[in-house]
N, C-alpha and C positions, 0 to 999 in steps of 0.2 A: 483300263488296266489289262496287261495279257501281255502275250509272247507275240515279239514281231522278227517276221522275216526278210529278206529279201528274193519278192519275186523276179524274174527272168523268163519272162513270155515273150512266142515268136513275135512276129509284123501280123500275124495273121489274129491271135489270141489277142495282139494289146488293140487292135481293132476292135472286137466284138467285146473287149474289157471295157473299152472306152462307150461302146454302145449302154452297156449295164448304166455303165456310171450315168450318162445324160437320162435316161429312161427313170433311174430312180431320182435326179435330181428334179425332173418334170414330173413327177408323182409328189416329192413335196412341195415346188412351189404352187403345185395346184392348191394341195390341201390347204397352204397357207394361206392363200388368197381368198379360199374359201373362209376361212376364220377371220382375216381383217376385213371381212365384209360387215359381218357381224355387229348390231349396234341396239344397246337396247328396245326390247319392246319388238324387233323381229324375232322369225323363229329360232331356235336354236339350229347352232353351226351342226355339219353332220358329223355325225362321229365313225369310231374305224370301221364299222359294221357296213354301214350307207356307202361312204368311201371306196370299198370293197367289191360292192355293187356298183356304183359307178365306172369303176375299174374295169370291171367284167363288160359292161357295155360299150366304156370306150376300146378297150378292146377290139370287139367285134367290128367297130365302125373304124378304126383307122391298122392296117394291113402292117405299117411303120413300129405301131406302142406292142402289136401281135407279134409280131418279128422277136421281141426281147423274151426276155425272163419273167414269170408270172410272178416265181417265188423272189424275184429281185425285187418287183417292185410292190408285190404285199407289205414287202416287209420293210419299205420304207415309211409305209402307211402304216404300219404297228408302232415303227420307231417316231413317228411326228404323232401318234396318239400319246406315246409314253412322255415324249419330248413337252407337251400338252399339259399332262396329269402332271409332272416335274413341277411346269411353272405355275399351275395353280397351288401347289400344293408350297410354293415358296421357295426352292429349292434351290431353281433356275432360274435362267430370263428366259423370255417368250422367245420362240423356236421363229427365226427370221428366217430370209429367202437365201436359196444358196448360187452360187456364180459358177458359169464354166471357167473352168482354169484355174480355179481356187479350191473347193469343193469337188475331188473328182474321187467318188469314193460309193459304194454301197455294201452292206452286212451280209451273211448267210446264217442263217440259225436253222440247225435239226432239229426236229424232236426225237421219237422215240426212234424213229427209222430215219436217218440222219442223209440230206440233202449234199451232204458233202463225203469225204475221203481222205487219209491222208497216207503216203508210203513212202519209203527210204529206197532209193536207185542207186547209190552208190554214199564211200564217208563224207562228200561235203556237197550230196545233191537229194533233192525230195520232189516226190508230189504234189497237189492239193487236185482234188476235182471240184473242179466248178460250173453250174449249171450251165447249158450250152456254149460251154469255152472248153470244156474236156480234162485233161490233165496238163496243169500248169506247173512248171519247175518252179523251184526258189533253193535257195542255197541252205542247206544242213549247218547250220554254225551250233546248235544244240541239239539238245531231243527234242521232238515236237510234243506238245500235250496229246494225251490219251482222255482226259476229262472234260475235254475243252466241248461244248455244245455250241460254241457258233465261232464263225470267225467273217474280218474284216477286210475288204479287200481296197487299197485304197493308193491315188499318183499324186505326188508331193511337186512342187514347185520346180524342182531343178529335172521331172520327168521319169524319177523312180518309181514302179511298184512296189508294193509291201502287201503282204497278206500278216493280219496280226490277230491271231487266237485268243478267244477271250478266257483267259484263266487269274485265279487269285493266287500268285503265289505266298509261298507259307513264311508269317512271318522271321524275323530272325530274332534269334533266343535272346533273353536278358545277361545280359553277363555277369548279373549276381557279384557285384564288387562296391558296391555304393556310390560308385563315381556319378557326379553331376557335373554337366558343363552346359553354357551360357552360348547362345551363338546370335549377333549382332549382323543386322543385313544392312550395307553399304552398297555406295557405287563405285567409288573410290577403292574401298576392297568389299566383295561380295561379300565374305563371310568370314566374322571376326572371331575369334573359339576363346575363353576366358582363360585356355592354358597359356594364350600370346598367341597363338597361330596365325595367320592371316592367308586370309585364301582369296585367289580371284578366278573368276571365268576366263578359260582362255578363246580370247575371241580371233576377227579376222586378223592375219600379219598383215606387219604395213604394205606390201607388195600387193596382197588382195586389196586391202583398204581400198590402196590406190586406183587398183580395177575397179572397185564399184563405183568411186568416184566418174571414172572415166566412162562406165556403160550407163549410169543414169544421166549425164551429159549428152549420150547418144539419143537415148530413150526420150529427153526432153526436144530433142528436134527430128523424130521420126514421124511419120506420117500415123495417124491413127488404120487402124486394121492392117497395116502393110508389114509384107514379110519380113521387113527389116526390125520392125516394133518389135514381131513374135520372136527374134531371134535374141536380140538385146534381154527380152524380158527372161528369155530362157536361160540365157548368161548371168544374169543376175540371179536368178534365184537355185542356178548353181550354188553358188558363195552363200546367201544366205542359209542355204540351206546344209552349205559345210558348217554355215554359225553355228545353229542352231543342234546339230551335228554334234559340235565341242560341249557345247552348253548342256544337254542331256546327259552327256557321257560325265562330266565332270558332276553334273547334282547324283547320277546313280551312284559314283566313286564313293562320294563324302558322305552321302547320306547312307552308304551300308557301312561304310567306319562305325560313324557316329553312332548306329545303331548296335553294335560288334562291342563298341568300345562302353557306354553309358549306360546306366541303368536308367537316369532320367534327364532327357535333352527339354534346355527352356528355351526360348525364343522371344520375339516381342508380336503382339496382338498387330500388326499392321493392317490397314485397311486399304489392300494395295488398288482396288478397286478406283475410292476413293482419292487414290493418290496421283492414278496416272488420268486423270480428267484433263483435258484440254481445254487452256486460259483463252478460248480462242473469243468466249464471249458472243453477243448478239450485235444488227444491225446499229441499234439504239444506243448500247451497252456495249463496246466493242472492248476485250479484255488488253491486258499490257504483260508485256514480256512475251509475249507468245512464242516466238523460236525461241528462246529459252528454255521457257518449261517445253514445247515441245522434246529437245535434247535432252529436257530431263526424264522425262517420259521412256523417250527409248531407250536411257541408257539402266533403268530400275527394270525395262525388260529384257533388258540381255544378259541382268545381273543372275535372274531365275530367281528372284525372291520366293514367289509364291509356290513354282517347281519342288525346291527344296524342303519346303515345308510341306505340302502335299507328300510328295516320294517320303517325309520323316514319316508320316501318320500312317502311312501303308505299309513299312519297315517295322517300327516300333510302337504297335498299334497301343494305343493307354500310357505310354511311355514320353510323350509330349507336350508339356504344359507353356500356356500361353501366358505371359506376363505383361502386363501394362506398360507400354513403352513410353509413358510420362516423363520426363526429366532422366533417364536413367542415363542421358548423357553428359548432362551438367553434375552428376553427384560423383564424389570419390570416395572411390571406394577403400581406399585405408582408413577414413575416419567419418567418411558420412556427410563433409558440408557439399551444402547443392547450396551452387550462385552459377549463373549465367558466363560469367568471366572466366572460370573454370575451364573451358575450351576456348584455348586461343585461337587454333588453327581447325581445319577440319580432322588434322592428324595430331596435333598437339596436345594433351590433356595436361594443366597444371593448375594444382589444388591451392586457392588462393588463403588458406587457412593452414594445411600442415605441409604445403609444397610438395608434395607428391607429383611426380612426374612417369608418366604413362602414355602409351598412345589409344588416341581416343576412342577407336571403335575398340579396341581391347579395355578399356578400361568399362565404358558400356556393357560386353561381355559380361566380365564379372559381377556387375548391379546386376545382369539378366542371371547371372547363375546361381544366385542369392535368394530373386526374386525382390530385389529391391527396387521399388518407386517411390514416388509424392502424389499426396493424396490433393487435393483443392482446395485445403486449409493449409497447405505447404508440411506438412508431417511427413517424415522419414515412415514409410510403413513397408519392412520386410516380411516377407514371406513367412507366416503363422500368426502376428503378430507386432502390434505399434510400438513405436517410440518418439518420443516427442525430438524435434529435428530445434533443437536450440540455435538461435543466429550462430556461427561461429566467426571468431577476431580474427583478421585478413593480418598476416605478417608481412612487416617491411622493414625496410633497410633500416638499419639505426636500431 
């Protein structure tokens, strides 16, 4: 979480940037390596202290790792200690090996006498100093933090830098009005509001689409390491990275409404984790559907499920309760019967007991704004308390 910028360094600065970056990315896959060594009944792995010392020696012995930043790459070694204490501690997953070209990124953090700088040169141009790269522009589009004790410096897929200061901004106030509302995550629509609303990600236009198509075509018959590969790949994650672009900018949009507008936003408990696992199966064991579910996979990631929900918890912090997303699509919500048949269509909701017609992820919505599910014994159990969910008589013609 923090304030990001957009950097603007010379040929000369994104040079020795780029150095930082490999430097600190070769400081964790050491440590990492060192750690999956590791097998019971040997010694224990080293920790940041030994690490540090090691550091210091290799160092002295190679003229190349001396060249870089000390404080760059300390403090990648604090960050794969933390990254460490995280996964024991359950938090995280184990801190894996990082790639050039993907991972191009390292921290700075101050202490009391602070390794960095930051100034204002003009209304939409700033500073940052960074250790032997000097003073780096990035664009003034805000005010920079004054509180902020360390910041990130880090080149995204389509070849931008960003420097992003780590600060907690201050939640946003309750709006003290009672209102609750329900919000339903589809892929069909991202996000359903129990007022009716219906929201989706605005992703790539057909004309990009069609580009991507076209450049991973290329990508697929390029020579591996040839400069035609590196060029394709950079044209690609252009686009991706305008997605990706929209998709941020749309969860920051709806998630400070939402927070503005409600006193308490519900949601469904998804286990998105869980969800986007790949049917891809084993040798033995080989799964079915697999390009299917893959398409389904990426398209629950470009929805921002989890994004949205994260950015709600940091907006309206206590203000987010998770709801058990059991049946709350089969149930209607005018009168409560849950049967299967209920959802005709993936858009369709029509209640085979009192005929209520509704669309479906709205109608979800309103179970989620209620807090209404079904329990494993098939009970209607809203939010404070149960009620017994009696069959109800399906109406028909005649």
């Amino acid at each position: 979480m923090g304030m990001q910028f957009r950097l603007e360094p010379t040929p000369i600065q994104e040079q020795a940037l780029l150095e930082h970056c490999a430097h600190a990315r070769y400081v964790w896959n050491l440590a990492v390596e060192q750690h999956q060594h590791w097998r019971p009944g040997r010694a224990p792995a080293p920790g940041y202290a030994e690490q540090c010392r090691q550091l210091t020696e290799a160092r002295k012995a190679f003229e190349w790792l001396a060249a870089g930043s000390q404080t760059v790459q300390q403090q990648a070694l604090r960050d794969f200690a933390q990254a460490m204490a995280n996964f024991f501690a359950g938090t995280h997953r184990r801190p894996s090996w990082r790639k050039a070209g993907r991972h191009e990124g390292f921290r700075i953090v101050g202490g009391r006498a602070k390794h960095w700088d930051v100034r204002r040169l003009s209304r939409k141009t700033g500073e940052v100093r960074i250790p032997k790269v000097g003073w780096v522009r990035f664009r003034w589009s805000r005010q920079a933090p004054d509180e902020a004790k360390s910041f990130r410096v880090n080149r995204d897929r389509a070849g931008r830098w960003h420097v992003c200061f780590a600060v907690i901004p201050p939640p946003i106030e309750r709006p003290a009005t009672g209102g609750i509302v329900g919000v339903d995550r589809g892929v069909a629509v991202s996000a359903a509001l129990s007022t009716g609303e219906r929201l989706s990600v605005p992703g790539l236009r057909e004309t990009e689409a069609a580009r991507l198509r076209r450049l991973q075509h290329r990508l697929a018959r390029a020579k591996p390491r040839s400069n035609r590969r590196a060029r394709v790949k950079m044209a690609m994650g252009r686009l991706k990275a305008r997605e990706a672009d929209r998709r941020k900018n749309w969860v920051e949009q709806i998630s400070t409404r939402l927070a503005a507008e409600y006193d308490l936003i519900r949601v469904e408990d998804l286990k998105i984790r869980n969800m986007v696992r790949s049917a891809r199966g084993t040798i033995t064991t080989p799964g079915t559907n697999v390009r299917a579910k893959a398409g389904l996979n990426r398209s629950i990631h470009a929805a921002g499920w989890g994004l949205l929900v994260t950015r709600l918890e940091h907006k309206a912090p206590g203000r987010v309760e998770k709801i058990d997303p059991a049946y709350t699509s089969q149930i209607c919500h005018a009168c409560g019967h849950c049967a299967a048949e209920n959802r005709e269509s993936q858009a369709v909701f029509r209640c085979r007991a009192c005929g209520h017609v509704d669309h479906a992820d709205v109608n979800a919505a309103k179970n989620i704004a209620v807090g209404r599910t079904v329990t494993a014994r098939g009970a209607l159990q809203p939010l404070g308390g149960a009620v017994n969910c009696e069959p109800q008589p399906v109406l028909t013609s005649g």
